[in-house]
N, C-alpha and C positions, 0 to 999 in steps of 0.2 A: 504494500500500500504506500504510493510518494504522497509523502507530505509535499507542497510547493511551499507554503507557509504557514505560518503558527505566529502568534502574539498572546496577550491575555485575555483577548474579546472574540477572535477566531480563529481558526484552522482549518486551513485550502488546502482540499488531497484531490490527486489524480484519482478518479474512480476507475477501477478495470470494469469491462464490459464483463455479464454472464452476474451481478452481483447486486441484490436488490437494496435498496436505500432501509424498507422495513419490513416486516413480516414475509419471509417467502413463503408460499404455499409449497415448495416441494420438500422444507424439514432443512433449507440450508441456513450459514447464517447470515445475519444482512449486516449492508457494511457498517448502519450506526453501531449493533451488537461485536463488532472486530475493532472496530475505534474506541468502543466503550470499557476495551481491557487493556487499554492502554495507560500507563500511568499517567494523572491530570486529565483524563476525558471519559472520566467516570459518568460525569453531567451533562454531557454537550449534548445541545439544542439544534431540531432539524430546519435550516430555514429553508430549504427548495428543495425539489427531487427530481432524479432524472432516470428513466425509463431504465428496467434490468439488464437490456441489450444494449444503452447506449453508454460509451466510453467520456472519459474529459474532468474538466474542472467543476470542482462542488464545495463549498463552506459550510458550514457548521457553527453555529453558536457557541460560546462555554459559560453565558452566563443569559438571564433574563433579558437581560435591558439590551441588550445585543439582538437576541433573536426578535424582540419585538421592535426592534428600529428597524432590522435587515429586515423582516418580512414585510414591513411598511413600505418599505422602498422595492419590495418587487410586488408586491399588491397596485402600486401607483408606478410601475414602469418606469422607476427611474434604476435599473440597470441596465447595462448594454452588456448584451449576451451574441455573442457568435459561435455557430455550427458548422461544421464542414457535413458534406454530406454527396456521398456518390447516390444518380438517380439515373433513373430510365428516360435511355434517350436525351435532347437539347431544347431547350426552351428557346421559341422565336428570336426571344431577343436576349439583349448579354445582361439586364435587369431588370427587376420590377418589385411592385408589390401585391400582395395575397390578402383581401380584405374578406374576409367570410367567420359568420357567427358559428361555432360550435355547442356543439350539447353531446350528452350521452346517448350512445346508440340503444334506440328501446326493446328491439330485438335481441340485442350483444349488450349487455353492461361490461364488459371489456373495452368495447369501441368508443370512438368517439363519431361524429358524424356533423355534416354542414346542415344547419338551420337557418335561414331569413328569418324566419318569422319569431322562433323563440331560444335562439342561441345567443351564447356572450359573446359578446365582441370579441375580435381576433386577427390581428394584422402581423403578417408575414414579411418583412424585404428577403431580397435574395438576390444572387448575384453569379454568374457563371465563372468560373474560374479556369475550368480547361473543357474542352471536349475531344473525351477518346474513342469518339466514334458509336456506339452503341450506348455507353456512359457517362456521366458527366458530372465532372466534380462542381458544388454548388458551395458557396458561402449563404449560410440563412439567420437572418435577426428578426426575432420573435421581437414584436413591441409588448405583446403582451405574452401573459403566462397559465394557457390553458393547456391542459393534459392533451398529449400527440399533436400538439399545433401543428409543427412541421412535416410530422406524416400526414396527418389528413389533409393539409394544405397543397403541400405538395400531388397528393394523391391526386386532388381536384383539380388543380392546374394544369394534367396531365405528363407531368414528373415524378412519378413515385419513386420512391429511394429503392433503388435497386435489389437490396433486398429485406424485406417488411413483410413477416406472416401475417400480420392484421391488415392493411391495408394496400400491399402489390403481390411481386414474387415472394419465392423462397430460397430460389436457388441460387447457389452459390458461384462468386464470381469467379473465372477461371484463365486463366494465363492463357493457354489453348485456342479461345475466345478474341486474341488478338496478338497473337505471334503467329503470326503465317508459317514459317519454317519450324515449329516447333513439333519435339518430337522425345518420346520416352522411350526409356531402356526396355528389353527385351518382358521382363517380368515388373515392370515399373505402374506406381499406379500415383498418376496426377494428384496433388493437392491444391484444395481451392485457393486463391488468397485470402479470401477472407468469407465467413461463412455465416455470417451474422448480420445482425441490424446495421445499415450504414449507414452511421448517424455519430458523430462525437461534438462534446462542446468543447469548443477549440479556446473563446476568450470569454472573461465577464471581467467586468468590471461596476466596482462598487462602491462610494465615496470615492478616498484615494488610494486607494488602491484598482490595480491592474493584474489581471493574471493569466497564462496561457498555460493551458495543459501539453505537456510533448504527447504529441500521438501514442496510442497503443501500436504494439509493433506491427498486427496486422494491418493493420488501417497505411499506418505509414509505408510497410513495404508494397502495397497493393498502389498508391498514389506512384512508389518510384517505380516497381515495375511496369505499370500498364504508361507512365511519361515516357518508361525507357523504347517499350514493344510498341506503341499506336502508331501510325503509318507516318504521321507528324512528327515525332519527336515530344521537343520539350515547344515546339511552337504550338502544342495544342493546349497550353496554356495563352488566355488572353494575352496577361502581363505575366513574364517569366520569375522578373520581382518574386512572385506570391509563393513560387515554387521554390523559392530558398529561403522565402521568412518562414516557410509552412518545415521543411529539412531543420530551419535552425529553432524551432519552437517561439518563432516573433511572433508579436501583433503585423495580422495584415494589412495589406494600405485597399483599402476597399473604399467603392463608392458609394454605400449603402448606409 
């Protein structure tokens, strides 16, 4: 578990992906019960949470007055939060914004689902960063903070994140997939790059403070090998910029 930082009112750890924030249903344990056997975080406070499949940065309260000021400040949008995010396919244009009201899906209480009529508001930016041809890495800033914003957002806009069991595919991305010349040993059996939700949160930022999560290793090797193998290179990135602050774990320069 990385700590990125620690003081006496909070502490920013990378979450791994596969690791739920509270209660897992399937008997594992979650990551506040892993940080809570930690000496000094015997107490801390949850102030946001991010999906059991999604990787990135996440804080934690350690006292009252902390969690109720941070969770103020994402209840009224004043943090800025960025996602990286491989999706299906390219969107017309290289930005925009996602404006649609969610609710809870009535058939699925798992789901989330688009409502006009009786959902919460819900605004999406987002931003293309490379296209590898069939996929596309996406930068996305939630203004607000409704559960699956970004997958159902995206899902609607016709981008769904490449791979999302509640909301697109399933299947796993594969080298294969976009290495033309690509080819396995005799008894060899391909592994995906990455096989999970593609989705991490890449920045947040909160008062004064700034934080970036380093990518999980799959996420990141899957961003270098599919720049290294796409028929383009590294020019299937807009601005090349983004693909070395993204390698060195910077804030990106984005237009969103």
């Amino acid at each position: 578990m990385e700590i990125i930082y620690e003081d006496k009112d909070i502490i920013a750890i990378n979450k791994p992906p596969g690791v739920s924030v509270t209660h897992d249903r399937g008997g594992s344990d979650s990551l506040t019960e892993i940080l809570e056997r930690k000496p000094g975080l015997e107490t801390i406070r949850i102030i946001h949470r991010l999906d059991k499949d999604t990787s990135g940065i996440m804080i934690y309260a350690k006292n009252q007055e902390t969690q109720t000021r941070y969770c103020g400040m994402f209840e009224e949008s004043k943090v800025r939060k960025v996602y990286l995010a491989f999706v299906n396919g390219r969107p017309d244009t290289d930005h925009g914004e996602i404006e649609a009201p969610l609710m809870q899906n009535k058939r699925d209480a798992l789901r989330m689902t688009v409502d006009f009529k009786k959902g919460k508001d819900a605004v999406t930016r987002w931003q293309v960063l490379a296209d590898f041809g069939r996929i596309s890495l996406i930068a996305a800033r939630p203004l607000t903070s409704r559960t699956h914003q970004i997958r159902v957002h995206f899902s609607y806009a016709g981008f769904p994140l490449a791979i999302d069991p509640l909301y697109g595919d399933n299947e796993p991305i594969m080298l294969s997939s976009f290495k033309s010349d690509y080819r396995l040993g005799k008894f060899a059996e391909e592994k995906p790059l990455i096989e999970r939700l593609t989705l991490c949160a890449y920045e947040l930022e909160i008062e004064n403070h700034h934080f970036v999560a380093p990518l999980e290793k799959k996420f990141k090797a899957a961003i270098k090998m599919l720049t290294k193998y796409n028929s383009r290179g590294q020019d299937a990135f807009t601005n090349k910029q983004i693909f070395e602050q993204i390698l060195a774990s910077q804030p990106l320069t984005l237009e969103i």
